[in-house]
KEKE-3310 file (N, C-alpha, C; in steps of 0.2 Angstrom, whole numbers, plus 5000, padded with zeros to 4 digits):
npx = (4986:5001:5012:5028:5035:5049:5051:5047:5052:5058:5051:5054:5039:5030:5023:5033:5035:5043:5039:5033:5024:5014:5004:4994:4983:4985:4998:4999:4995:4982:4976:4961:4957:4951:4959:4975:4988:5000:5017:5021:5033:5039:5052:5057:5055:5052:5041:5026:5024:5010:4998:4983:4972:4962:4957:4949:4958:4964:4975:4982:4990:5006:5017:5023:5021:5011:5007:4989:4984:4973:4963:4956:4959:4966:4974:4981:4989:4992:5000:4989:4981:4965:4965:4953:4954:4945:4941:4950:4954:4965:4981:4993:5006:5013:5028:5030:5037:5052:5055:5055:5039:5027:5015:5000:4995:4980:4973:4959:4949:4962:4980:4983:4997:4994:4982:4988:4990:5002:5005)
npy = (4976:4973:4971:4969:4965:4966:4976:4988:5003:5004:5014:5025:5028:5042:5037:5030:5017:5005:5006:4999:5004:4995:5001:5015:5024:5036:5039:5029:5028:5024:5013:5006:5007:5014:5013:5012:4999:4993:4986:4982:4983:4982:4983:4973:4975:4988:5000:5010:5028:5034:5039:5046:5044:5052:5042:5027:5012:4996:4982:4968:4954:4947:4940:4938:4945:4957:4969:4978:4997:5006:5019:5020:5004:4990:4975:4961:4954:4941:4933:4931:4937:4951:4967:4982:4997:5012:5028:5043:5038:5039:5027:5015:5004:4988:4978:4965:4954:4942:4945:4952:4962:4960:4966:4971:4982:4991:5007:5016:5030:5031:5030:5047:5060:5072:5065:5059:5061:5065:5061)
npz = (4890:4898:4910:4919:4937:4937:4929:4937:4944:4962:4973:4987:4997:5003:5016:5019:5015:5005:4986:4970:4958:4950:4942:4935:4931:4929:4927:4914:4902:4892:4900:4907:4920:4936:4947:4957:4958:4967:4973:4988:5000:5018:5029:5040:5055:5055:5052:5042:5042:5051:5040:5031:5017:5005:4998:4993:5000:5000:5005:5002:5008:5005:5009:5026:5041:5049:5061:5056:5056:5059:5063:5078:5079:5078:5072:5070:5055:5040:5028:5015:5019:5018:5018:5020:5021:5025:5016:5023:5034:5048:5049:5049:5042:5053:5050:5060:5059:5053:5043:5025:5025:5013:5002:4991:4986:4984:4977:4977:4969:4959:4965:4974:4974:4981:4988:4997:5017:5026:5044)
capx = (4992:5005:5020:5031:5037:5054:5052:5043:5055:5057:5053:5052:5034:5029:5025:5040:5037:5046:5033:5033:5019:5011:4998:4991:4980:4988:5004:4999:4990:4978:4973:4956:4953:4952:4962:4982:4989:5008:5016:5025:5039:5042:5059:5060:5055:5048:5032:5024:5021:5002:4995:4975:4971:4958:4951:4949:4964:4965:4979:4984:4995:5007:5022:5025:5017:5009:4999:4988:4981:4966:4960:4957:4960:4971:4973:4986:4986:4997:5000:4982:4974:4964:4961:4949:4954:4941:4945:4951:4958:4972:4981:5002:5005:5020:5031:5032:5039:5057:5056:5048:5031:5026:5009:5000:4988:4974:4970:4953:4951:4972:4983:4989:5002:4989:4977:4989:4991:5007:5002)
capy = (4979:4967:4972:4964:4968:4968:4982:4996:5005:5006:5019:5024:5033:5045:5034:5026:5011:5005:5005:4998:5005:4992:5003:5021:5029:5045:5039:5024:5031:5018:5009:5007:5006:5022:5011:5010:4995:4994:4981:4985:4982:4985:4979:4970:4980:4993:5002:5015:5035:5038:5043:5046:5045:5054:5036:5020:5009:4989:4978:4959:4953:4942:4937:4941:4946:4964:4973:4984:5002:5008:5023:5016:4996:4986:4968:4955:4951:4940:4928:4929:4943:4957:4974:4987:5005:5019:5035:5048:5034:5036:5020:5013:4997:4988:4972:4963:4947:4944:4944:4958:4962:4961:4965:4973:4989:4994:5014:5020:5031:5031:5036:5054:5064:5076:5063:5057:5067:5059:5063)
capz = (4893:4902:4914:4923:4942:4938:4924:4939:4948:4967:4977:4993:4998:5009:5020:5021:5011:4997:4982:4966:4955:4943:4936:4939:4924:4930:4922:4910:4895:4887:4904:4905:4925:4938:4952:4954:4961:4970:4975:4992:5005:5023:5031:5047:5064:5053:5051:5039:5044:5050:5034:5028:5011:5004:4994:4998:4999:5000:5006:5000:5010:5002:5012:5030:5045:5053:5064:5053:5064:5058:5065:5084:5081:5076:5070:5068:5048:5038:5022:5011:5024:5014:5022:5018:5023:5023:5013:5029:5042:5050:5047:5045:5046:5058:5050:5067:5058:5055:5035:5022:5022:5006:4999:4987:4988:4978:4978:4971:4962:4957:4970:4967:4979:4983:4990:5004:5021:5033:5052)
cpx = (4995:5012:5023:5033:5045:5056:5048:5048:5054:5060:5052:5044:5033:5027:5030:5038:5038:5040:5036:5027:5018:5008:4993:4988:4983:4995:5004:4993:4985:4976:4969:4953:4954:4955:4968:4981:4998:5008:5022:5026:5038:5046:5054:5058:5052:5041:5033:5022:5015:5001:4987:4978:4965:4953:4953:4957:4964:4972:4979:4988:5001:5011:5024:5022:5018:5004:4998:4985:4976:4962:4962:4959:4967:4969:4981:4986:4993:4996:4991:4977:4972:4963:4961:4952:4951:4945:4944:4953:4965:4975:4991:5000:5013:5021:5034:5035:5048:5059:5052:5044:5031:5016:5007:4994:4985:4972:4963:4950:4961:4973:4986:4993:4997:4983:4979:4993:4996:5006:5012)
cpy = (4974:4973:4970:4969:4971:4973:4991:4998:5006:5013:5021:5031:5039:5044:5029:5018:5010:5001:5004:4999:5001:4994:5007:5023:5036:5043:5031:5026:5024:5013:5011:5010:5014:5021:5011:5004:4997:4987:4985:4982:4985:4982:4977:4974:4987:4994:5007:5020:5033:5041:5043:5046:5048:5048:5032:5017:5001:4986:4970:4958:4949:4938:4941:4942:4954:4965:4979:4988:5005:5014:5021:5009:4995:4980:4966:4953:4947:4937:4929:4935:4949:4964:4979:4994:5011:5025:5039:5045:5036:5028:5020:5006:4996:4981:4969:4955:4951:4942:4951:4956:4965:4961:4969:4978:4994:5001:5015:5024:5033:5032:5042:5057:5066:5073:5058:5061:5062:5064:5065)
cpz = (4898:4906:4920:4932:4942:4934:4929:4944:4955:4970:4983:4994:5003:5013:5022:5019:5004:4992:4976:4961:4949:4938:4936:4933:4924:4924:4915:4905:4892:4894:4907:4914:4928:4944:4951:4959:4960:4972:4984:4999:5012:5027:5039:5053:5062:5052:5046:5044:5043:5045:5035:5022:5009:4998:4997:4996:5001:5002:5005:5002:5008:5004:5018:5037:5049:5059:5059:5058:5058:5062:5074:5085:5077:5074:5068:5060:5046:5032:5020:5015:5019:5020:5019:5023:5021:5021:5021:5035:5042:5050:5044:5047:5050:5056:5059:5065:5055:5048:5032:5023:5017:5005:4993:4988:4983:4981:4973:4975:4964:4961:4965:4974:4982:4989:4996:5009:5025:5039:5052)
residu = (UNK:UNK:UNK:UNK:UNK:UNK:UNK:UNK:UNK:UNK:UNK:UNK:UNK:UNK:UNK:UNK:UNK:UNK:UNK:UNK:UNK:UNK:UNK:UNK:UNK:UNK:UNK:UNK:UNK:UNK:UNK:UNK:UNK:UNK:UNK:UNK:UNK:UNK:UNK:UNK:UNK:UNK:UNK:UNK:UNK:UNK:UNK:UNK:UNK:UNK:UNK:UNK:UNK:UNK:UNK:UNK:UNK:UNK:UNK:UNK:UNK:UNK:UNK:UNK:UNK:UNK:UNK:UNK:UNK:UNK:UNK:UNK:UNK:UNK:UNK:UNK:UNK:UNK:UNK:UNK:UNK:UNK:UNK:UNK:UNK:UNK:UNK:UNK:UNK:UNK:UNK:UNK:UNK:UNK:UNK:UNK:UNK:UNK:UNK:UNK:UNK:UNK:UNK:UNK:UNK:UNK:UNK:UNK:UNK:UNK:UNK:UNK:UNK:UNK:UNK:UNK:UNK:UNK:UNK)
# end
């Protein structure tokens, strides 16, 4: 299975980031894994809605710079950073630079509607 980025619609989530879904087994028939990956956006001065998710969740940072919030912490991330997010945190993150943040975010098992709650 190959696909390109320019071929996955964006959307905007319910957390308020614009998502581009590379690859959910929920909606890609014949893909073997139980993880989705996105690729996604947060403008300039912007944050994401406090959410939970009921699975785990990952971030790759790819271009840009945040603070991500994590239940009670925080942290500075930017270019090449990974973060791990436990299923049930509270957690947005906040573009504090003066360009998109751009990264990419692994959910497992798949994301589905159901499995995220916006504070």
């Amino acid at each position: 299975m190959t696909k390109n980025l320019k071929d996955c619609p964006e959307f905007i989530s319910e957390d308020h980031c614009g998502l581009r879904e590379l690859v959910n087994p929920h909606h890609d028939p014949g893909f073997p894994g139980r993880y989705s990956l996105a690729y996604a956006t947060v403008e300039p001065g912007k944050k994401s809605f406090a959410h939970k998710m009921l699975t785990s969740e990952a971030y790759y940072i790819l271009e840009g710079h945040a603070i991500i919030h994590i239940d009670n912490e925080q942290a500075q991330i930017g270019p090449e950073d990974f973060v791990s997010i436990p299923p049930g945190a509270t957690q947005w993150i906040e573009n504090t630079g003066t360009t998109h943040l751009v990264f990419l975010c692994i959910v497992d098992p798949a994301w589905r509607k159901e499995d995220e709650i916006v504070d």
